[in-house]
Backbone as a printed PyTorch tensor [residue, N CA C, xyz], in Angstrom:
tensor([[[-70.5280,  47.2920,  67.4000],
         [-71.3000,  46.0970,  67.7270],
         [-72.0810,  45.6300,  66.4940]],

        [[-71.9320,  43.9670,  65.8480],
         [-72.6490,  43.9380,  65.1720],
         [-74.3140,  43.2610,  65.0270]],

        [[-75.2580,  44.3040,  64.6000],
         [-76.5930,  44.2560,  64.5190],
         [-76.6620,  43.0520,  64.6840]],

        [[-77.8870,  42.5970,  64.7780],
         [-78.6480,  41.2460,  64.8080],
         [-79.3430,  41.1970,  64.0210]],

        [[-79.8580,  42.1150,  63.0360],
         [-79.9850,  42.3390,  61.6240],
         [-78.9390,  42.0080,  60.6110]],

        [[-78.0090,  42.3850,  60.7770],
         [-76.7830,  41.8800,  59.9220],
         [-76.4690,  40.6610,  60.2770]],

        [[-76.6910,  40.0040,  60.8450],
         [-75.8780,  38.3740,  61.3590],
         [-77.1810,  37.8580,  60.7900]],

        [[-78.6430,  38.4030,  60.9010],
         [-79.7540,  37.3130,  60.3070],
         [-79.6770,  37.4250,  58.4800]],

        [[-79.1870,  39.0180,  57.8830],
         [-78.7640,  38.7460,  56.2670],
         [-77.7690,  38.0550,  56.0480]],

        [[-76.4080,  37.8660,  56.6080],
         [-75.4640,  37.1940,  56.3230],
         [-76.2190,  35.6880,  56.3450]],

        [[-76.6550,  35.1880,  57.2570],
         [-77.2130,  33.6240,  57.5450],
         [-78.2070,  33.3880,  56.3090]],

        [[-78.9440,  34.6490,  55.9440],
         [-79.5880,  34.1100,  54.8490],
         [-79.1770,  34.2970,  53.3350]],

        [[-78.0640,  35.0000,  53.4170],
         [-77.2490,  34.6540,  51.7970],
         [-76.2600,  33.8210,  51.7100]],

        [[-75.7850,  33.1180,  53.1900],
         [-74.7620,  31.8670,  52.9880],
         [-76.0730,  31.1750,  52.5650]],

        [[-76.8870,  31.0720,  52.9280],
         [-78.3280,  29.8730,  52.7240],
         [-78.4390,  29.9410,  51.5320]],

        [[-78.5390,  31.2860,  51.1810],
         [-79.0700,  31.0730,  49.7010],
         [-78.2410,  30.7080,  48.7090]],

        [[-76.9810,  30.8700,  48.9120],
         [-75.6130,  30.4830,  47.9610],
         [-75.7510,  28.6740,  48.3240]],

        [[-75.7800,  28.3750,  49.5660],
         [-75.8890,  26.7190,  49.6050],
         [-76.9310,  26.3840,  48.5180]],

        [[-78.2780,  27.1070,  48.6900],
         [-79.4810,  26.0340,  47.9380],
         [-79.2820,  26.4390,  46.6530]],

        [[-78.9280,  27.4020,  46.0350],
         [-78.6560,  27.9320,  44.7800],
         [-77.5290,  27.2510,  44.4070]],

        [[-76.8200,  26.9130,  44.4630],
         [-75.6160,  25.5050,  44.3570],
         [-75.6910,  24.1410,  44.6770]],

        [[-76.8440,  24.1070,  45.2010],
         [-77.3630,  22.5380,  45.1790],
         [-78.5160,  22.1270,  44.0300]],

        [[-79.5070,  22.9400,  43.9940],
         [-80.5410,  23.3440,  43.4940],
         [-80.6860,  23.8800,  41.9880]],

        [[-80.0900,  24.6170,  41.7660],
         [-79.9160,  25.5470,  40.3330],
         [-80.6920,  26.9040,  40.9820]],

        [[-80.7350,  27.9490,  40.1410],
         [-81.6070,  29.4610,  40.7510],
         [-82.9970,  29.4690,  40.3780]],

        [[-82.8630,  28.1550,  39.4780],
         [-84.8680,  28.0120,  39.1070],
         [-85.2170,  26.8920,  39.5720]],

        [[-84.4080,  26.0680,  40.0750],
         [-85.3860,  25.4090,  40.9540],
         [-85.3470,  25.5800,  42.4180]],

        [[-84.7340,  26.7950,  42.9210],
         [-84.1870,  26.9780,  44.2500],
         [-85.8080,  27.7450,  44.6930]],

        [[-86.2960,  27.7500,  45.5960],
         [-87.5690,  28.5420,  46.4490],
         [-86.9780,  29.3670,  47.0760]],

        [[-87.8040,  30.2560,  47.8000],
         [-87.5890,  31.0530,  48.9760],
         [-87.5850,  30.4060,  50.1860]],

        [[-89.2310,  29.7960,  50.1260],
         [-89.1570,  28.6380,  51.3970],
         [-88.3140,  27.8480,  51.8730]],

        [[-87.1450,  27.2390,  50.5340],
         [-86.6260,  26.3300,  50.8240],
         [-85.3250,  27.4040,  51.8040]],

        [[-85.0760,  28.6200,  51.0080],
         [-83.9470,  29.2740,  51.6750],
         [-84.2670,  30.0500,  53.0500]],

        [[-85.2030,  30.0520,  53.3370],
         [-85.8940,  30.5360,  54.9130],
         [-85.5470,  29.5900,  55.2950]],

        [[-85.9180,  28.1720,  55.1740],
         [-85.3530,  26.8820,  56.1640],
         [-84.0990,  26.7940,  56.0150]],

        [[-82.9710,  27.0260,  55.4180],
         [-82.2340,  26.6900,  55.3920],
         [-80.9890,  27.6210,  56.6680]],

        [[-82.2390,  28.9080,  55.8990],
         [-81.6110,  29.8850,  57.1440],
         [-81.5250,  30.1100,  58.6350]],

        [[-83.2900,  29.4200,  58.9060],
         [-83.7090,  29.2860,  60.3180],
         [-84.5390,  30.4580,  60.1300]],

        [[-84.8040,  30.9250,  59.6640],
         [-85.8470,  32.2730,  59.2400],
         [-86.7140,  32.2550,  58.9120]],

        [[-87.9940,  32.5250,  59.5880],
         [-89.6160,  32.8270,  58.4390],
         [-89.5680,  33.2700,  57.6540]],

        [[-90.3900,  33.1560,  56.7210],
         [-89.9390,  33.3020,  55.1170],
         [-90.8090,  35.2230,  55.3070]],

        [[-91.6850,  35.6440,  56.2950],
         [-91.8790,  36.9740,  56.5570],
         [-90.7880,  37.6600,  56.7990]],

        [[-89.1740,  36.6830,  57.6520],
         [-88.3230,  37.7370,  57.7560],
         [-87.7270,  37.6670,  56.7270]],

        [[-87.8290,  36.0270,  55.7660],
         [-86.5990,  36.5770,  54.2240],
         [-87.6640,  37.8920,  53.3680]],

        [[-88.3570,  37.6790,  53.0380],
         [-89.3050,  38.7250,  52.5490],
         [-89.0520,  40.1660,  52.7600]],

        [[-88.8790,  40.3760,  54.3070],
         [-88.2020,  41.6740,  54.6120],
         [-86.8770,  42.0440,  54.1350]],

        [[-86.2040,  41.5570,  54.2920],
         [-84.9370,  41.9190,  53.2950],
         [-85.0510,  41.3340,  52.1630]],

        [[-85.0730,  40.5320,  51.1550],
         [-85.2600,  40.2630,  50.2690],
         [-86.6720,  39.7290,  49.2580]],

        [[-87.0330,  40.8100,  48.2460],
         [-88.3300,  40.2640,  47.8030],
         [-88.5980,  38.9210,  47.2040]],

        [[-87.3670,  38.9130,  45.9880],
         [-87.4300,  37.7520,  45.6780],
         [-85.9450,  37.2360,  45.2900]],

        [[-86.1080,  36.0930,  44.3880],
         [-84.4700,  35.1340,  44.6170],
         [-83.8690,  36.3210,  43.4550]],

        [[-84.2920,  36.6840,  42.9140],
         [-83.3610,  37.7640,  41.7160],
         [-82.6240,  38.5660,  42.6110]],

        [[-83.2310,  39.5770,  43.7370],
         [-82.6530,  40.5630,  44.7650],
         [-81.4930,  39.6250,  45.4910]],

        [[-81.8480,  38.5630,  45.6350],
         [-81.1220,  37.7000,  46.5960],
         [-79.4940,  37.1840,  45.9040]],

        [[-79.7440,  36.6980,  44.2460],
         [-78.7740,  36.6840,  43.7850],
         [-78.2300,  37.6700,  43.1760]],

        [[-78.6340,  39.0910,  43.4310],
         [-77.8700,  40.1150,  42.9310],
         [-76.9730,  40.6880,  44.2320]],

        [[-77.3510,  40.4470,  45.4230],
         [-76.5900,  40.5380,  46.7890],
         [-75.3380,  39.6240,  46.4640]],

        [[-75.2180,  38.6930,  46.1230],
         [-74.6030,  37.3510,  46.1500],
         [-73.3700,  37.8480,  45.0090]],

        [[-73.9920,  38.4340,  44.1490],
         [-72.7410,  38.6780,  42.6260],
         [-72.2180,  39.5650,  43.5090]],

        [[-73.1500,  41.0280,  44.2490],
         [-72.1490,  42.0370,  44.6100],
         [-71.1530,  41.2850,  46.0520]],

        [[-70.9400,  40.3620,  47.0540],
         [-70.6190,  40.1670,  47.6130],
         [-69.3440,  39.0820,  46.5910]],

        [[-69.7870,  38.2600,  45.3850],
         [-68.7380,  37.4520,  45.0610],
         [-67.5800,  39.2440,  44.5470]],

        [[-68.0600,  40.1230,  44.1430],
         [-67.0940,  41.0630,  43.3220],
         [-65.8950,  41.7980,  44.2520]],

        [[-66.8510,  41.6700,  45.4590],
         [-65.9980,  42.0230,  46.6070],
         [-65.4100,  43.4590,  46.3320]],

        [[-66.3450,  44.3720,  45.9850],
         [-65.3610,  45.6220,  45.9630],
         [-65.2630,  46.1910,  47.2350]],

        [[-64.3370,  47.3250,  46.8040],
         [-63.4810,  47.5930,  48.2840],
         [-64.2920,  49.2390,  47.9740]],

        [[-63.9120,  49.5730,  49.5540],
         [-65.1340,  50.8040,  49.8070],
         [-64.1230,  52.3230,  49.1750]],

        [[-65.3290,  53.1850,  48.5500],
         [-64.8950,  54.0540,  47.5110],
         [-64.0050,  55.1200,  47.9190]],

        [[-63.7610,  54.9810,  49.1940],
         [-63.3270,  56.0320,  50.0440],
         [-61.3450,  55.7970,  50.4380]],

        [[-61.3990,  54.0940,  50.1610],
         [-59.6750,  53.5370,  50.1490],
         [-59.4850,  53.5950,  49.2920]],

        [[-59.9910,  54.2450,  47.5870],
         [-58.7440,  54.1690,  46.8750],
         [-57.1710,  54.8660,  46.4860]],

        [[-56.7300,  53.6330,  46.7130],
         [-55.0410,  53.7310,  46.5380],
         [-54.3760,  54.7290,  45.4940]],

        [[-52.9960,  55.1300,  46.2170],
         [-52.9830,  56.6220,  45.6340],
         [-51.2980,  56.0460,  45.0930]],

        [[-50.6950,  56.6220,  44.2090],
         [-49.2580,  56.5880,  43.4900],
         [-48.6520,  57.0770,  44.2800]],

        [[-47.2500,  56.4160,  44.7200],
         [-46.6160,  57.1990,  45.6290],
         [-45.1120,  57.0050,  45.0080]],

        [[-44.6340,  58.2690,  44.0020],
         [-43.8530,  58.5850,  43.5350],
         [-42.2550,  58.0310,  44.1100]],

        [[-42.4280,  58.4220,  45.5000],
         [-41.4310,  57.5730,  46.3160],
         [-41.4820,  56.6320,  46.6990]],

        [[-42.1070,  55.7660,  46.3610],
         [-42.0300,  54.1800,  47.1130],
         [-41.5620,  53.5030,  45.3720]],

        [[-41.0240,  52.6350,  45.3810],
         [-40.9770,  51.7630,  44.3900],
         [-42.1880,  51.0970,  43.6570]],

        [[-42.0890,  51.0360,  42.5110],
         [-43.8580,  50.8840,  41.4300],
         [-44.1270,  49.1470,  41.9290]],

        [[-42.7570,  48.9380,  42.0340],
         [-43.0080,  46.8300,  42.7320],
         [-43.8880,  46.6990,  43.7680]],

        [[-42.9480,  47.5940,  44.5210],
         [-43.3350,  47.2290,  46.3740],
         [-45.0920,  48.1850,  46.3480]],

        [[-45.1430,  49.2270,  45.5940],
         [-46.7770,  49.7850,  45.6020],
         [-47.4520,  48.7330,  44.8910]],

        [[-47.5530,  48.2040,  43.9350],
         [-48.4680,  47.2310,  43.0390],
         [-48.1580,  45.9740,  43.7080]],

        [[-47.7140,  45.4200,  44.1190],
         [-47.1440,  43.7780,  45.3810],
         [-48.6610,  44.1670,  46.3390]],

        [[-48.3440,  45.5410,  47.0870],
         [-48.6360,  45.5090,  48.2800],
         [-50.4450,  45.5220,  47.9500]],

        [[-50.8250,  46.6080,  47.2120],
         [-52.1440,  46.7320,  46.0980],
         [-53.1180,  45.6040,  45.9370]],

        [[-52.2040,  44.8930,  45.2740],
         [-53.2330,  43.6640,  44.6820],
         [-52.7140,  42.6720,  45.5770]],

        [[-52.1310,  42.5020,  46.3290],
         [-52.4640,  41.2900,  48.1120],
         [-54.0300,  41.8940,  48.6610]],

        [[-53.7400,  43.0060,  48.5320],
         [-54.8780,  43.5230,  49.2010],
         [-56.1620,  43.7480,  48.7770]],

        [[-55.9210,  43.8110,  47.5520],
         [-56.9410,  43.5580,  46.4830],
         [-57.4070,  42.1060,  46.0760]],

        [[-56.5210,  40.9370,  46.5910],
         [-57.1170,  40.2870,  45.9010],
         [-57.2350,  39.2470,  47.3940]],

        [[-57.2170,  39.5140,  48.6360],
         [-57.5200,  38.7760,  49.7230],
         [-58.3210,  37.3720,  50.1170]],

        [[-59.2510,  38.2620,  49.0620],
         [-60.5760,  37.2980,  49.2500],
         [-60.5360,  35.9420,  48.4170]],

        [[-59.3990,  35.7580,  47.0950],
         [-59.3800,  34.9520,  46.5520],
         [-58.9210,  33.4810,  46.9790]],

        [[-58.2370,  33.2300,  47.5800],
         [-57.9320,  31.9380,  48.4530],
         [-58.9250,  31.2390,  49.6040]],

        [[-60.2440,  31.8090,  49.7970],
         [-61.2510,  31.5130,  50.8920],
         [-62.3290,  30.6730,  50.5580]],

        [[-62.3420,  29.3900,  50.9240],
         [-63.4410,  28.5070,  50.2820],
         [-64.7230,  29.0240,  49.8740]],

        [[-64.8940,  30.3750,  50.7650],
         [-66.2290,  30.8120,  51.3220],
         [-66.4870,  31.0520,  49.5210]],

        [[-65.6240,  32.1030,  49.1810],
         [-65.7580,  32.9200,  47.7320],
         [-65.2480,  31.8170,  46.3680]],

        [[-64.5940,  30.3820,  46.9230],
         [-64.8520,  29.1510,  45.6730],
         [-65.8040,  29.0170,  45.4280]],

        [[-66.7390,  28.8590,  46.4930],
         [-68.2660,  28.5360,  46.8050],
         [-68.6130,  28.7230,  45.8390]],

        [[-69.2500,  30.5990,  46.3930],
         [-70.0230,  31.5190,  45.9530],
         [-69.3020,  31.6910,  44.5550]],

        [[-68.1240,  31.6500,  43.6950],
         [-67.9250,  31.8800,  42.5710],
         [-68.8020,  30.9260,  41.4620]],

        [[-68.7020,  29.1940,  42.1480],
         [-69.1940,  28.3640,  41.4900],
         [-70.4170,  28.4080,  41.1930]],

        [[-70.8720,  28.7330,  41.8110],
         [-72.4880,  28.9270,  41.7500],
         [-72.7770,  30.0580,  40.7830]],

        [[-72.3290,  31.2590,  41.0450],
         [-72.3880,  32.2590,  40.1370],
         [-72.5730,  32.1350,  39.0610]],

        [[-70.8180,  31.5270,  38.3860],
         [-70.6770,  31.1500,  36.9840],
         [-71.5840,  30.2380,  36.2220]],

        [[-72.1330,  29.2450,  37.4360],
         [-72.8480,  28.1790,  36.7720],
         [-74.5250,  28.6800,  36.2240]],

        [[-74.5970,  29.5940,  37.1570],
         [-76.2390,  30.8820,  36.6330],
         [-76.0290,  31.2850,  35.4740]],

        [[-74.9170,  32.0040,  35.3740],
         [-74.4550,  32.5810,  34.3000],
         [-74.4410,  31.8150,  32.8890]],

        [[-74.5070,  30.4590,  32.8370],
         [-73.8360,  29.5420,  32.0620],
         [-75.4210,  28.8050,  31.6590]],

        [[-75.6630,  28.9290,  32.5690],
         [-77.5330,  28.8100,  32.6770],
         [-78.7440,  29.6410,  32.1810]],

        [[-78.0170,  30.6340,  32.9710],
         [-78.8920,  31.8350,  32.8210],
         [-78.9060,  33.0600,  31.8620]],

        [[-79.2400,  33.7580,  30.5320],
         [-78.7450,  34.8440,  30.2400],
         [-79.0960,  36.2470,  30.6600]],

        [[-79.8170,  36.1180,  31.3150],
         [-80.5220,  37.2490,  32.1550],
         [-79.6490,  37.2950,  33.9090]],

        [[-79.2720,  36.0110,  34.2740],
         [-77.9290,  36.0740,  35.4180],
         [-76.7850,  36.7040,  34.6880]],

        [[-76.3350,  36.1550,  33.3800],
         [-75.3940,  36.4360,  32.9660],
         [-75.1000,  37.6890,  32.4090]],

        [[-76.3280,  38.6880,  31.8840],
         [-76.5820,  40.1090,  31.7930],
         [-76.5760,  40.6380,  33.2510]],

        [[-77.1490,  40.3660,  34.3330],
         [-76.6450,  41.1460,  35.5020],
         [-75.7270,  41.4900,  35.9480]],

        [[-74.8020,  39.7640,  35.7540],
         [-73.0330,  39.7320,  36.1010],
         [-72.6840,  40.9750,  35.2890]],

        [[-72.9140,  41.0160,  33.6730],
         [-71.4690,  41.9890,  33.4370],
         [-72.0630,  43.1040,  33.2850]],

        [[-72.9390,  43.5560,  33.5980],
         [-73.5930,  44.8700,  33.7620],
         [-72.9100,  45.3940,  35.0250]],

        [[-72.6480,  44.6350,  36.0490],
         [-72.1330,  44.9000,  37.7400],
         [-70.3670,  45.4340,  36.9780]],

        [[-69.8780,  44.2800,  36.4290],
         [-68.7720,  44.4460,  36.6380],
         [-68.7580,  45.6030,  35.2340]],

        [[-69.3540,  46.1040,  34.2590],
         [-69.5890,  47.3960,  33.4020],
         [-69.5650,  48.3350,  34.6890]],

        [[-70.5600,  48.4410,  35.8650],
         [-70.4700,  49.7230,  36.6720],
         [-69.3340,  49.8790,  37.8540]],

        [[-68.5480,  48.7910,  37.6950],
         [-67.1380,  48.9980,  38.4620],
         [-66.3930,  49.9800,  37.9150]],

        [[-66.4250,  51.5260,  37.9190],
         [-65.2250,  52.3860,  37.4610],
         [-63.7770,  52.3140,  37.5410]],

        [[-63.4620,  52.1540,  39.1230],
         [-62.8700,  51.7920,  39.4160],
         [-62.2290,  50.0430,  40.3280]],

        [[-62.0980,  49.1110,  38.8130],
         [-61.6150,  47.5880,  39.6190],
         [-60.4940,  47.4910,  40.0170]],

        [[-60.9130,  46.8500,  41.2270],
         [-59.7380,  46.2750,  41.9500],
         [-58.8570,  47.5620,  42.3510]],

        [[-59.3260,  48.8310,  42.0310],
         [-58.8160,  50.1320,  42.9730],
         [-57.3550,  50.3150,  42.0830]],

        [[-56.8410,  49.8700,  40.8990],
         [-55.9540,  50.0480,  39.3060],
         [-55.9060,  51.0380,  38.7750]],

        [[-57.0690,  51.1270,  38.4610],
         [-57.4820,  51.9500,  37.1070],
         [-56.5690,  53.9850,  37.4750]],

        [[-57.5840,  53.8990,  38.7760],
         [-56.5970,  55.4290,  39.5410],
         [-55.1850,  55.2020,  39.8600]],

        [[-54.7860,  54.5040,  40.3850],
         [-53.3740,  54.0240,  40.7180],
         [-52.6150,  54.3470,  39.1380]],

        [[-52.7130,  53.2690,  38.2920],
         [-52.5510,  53.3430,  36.6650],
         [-52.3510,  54.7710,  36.7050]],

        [[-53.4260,  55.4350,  36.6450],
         [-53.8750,  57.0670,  35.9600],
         [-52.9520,  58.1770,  36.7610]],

        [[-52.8170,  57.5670,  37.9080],
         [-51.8130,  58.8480,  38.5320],
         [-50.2580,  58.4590,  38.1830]],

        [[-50.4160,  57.3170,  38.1620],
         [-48.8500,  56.6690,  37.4950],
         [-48.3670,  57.5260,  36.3510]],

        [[-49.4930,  57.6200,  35.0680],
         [-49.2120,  58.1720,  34.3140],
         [-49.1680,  59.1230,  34.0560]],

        [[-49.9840,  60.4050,  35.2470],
         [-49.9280,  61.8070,  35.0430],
         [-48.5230,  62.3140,  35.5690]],

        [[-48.0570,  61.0480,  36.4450],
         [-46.7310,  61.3480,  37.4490],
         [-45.0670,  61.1210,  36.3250]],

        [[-45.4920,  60.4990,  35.2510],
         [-44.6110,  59.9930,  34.3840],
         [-43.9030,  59.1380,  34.9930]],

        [[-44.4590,  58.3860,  35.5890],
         [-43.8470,  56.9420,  35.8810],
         [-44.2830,  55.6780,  35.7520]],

        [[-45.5670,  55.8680,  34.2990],
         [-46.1020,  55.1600,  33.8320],
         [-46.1320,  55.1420,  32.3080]],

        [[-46.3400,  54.0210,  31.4320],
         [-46.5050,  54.4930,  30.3000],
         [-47.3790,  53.1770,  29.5650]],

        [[-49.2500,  53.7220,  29.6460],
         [-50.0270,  52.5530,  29.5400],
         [-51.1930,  53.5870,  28.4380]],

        [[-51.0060,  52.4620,  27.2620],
         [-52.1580,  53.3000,  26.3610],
         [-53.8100,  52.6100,  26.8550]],

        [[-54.1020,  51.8630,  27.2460],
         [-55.2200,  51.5570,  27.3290],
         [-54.9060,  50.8040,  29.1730]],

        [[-55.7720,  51.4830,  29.8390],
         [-55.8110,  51.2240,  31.2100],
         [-56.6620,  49.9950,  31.5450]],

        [[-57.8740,  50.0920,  30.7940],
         [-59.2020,  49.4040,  31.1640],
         [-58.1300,  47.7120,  30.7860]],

        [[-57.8610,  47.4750,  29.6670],
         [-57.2340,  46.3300,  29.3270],
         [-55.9350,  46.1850,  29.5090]],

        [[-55.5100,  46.7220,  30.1050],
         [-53.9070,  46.6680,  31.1000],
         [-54.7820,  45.8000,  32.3670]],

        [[-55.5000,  46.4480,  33.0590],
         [-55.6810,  46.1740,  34.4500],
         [-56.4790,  44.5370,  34.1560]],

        [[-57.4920,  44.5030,  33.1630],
         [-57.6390,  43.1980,  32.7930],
         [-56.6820,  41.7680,  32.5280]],

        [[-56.0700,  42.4400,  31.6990],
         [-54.6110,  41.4330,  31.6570],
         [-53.9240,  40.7520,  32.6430]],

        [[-54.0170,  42.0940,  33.4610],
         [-52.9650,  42.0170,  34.6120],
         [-53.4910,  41.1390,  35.7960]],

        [[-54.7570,  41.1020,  36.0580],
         [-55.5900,  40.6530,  36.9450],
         [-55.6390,  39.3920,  36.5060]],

        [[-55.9700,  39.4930,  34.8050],
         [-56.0520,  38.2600,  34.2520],
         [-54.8140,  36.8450,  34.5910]],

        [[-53.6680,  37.4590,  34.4700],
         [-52.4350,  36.4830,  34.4630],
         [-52.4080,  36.0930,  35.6120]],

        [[-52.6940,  36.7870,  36.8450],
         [-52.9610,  36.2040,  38.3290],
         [-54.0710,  35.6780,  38.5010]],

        [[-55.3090,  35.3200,  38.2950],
         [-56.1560,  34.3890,  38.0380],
         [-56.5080,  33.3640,  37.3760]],

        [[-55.3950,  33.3080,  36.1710],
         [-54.9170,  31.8640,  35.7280],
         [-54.8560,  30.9500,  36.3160]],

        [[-53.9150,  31.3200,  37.2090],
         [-52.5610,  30.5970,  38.0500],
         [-53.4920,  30.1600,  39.6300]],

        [[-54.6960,  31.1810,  40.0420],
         [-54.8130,  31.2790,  41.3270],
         [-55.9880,  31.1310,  41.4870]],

        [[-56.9360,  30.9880,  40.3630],
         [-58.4130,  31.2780,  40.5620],
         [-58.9540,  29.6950,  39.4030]],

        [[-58.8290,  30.9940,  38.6020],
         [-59.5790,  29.4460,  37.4100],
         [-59.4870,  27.8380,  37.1410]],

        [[-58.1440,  27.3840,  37.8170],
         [-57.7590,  26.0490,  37.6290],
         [-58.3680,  25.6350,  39.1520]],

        [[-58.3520,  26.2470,  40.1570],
         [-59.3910,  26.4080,  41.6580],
         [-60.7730,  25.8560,  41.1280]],

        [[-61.2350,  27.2600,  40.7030],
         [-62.5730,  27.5150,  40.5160],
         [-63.2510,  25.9700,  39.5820]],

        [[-62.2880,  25.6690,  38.0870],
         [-62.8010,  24.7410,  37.1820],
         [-62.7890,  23.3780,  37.3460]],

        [[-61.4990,  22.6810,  38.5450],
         [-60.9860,  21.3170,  38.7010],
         [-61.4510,  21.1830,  40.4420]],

        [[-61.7560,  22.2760,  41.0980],
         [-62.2250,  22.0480,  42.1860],
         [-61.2890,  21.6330,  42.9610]],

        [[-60.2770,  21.9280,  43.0190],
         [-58.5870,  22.4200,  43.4350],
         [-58.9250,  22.6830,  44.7310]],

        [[-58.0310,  22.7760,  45.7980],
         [-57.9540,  23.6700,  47.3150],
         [-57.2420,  24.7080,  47.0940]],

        [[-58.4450,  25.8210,  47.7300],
         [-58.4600,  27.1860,  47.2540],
         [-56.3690,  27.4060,  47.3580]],

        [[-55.5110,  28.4600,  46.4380],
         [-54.7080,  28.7220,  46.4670],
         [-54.0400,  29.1680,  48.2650]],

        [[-53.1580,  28.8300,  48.7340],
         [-52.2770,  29.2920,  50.1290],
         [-51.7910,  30.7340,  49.7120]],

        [[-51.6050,  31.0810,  50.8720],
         [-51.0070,  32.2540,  50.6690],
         [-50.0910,  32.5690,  49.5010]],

        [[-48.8180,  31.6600,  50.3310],
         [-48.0850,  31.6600,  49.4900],
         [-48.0950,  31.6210,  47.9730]],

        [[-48.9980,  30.7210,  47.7450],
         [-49.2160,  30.6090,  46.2400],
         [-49.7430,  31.8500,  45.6280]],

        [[-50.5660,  32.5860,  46.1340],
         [-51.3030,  33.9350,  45.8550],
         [-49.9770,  35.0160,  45.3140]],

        [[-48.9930,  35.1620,  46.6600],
         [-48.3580,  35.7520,  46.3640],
         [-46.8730,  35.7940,  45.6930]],

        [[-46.9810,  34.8970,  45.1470],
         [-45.7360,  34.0980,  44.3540],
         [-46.5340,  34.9620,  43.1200]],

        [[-47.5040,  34.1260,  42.3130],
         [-48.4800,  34.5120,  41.4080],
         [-48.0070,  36.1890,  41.2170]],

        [[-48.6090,  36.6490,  42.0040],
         [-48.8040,  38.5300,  42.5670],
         [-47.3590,  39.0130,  42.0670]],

        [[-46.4070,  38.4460,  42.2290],
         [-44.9960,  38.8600,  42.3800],
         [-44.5590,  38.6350,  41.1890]],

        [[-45.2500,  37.6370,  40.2200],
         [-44.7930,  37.1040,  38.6710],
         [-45.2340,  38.4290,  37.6510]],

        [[-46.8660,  38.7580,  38.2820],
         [-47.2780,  39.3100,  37.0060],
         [-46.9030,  40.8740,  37.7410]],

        [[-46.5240,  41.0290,  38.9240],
         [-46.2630,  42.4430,  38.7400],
         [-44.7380,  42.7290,  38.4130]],

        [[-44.1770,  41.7660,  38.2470],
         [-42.7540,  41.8460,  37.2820],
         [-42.9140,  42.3430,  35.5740]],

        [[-43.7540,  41.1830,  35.4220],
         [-44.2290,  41.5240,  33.8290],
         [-45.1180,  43.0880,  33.5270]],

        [[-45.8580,  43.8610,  34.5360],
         [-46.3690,  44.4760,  34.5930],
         [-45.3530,  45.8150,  33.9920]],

        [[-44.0730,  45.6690,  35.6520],
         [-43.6140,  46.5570,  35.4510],
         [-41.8390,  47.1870,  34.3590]],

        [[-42.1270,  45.7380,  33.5420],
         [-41.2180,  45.2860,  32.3720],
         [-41.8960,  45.6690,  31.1210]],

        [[-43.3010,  46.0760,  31.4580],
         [-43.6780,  46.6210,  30.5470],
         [-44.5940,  47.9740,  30.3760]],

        [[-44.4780,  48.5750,  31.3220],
         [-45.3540,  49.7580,  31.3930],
         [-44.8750,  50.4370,  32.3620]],

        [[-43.4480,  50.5160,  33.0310],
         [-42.7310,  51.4760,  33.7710],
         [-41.6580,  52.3450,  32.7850]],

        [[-41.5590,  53.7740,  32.9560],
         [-41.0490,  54.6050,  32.6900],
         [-39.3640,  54.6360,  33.0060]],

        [[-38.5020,  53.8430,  32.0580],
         [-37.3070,  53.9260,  32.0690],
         [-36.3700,  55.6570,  32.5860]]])
């Protein structure tokens, strides 16, 4: 069952992503994001002290990591296509949802604004060990010899990278309608060709 605590934080970080994208993050209030929420600004207060806490909720919800307990394991017998296809659909779900165009735009635009937003952003994504749930996948690939990747950290960048070309950034920069499925996984299916044309074990 979900809390009535959790349905009143969710209501107040869609709020705060609206006024923080209308507004900028320095001229955005609290007050203004309690009204926006339907909330006394005693209950934004309770969960959140101030708009810094509020937009550091907001980066960890745009990063969308996945919980530490699913990460994806090499499975020697399945094909390296059909495991990395199936991986990053699942990994990358959230990318086609207006909700996370939104919340990206706003982000970047702090960032672009802000250098103290923009030191939080890559400090978050510095304490991602494991992104996008790769990096282990990668690593058992290669203890299994059915991998062959000298640098993991910038493999998985690349790789992520060439599918966010195509699916995210021309979205995110021209204000595009978020990518269809289909398009996601067309994308997904290109670069894990190139992936595995170049870092599978003949």
């Amino acid at each position: 069952m979900v809390k009535i605590s959790d349905i009143k934080q969710e209501d107040i970080i869609n709020s705060a992503i609206l006024v923080f994208s209308q507004k900028g993050f320095e001229q955005a209030s609290m007050e203004g994001i309690s009204k926006q929420a339907g909330v006394s600004k005693r209950t934004l207060y309770k969960y959140y002290p101030n708009k810094e806490s509020l937009f550091e909720v907001i980066v960890d919800k745009l990063l969308c990591r996945f919980d530490e307990h699913t990460t994806p394991k090499f499975e020697p017998s399945v094909p390296i296509v059909d495991q990395l296809t199936e991986l990053t659909l699942k990994q990358l779900c959230y990318i086609n949802t207006e909700d996370f165009q939104v919340t990206a735009r706003m982000v970047m635009g702090e960032c672009i604004r802000s250098q103290n937003a923009s030191k939080m952003l890559m400090s978050k994504f510095g304490a991602i060990e494991d992104s996008y749930g790769l990096h282990n996948w990668i690593r058992q690939g290669i203890e299994a010899n059915y991998l062959e990747v000298d640098n993991i950290s910038l493999t998985v960048e690349q790789y992520i990278g060439s599918i966010k070309a195509v699916v995210f950034w021309p979205q995110l920069l021209a204000h595009q309608t978020p990518p269809s499925c289909d398009e996601v996984k067309i994308a997904v299916e290109q670069a894990v060709k190139g992936f595995v044309a170049t870092y599978a074990v003949n």
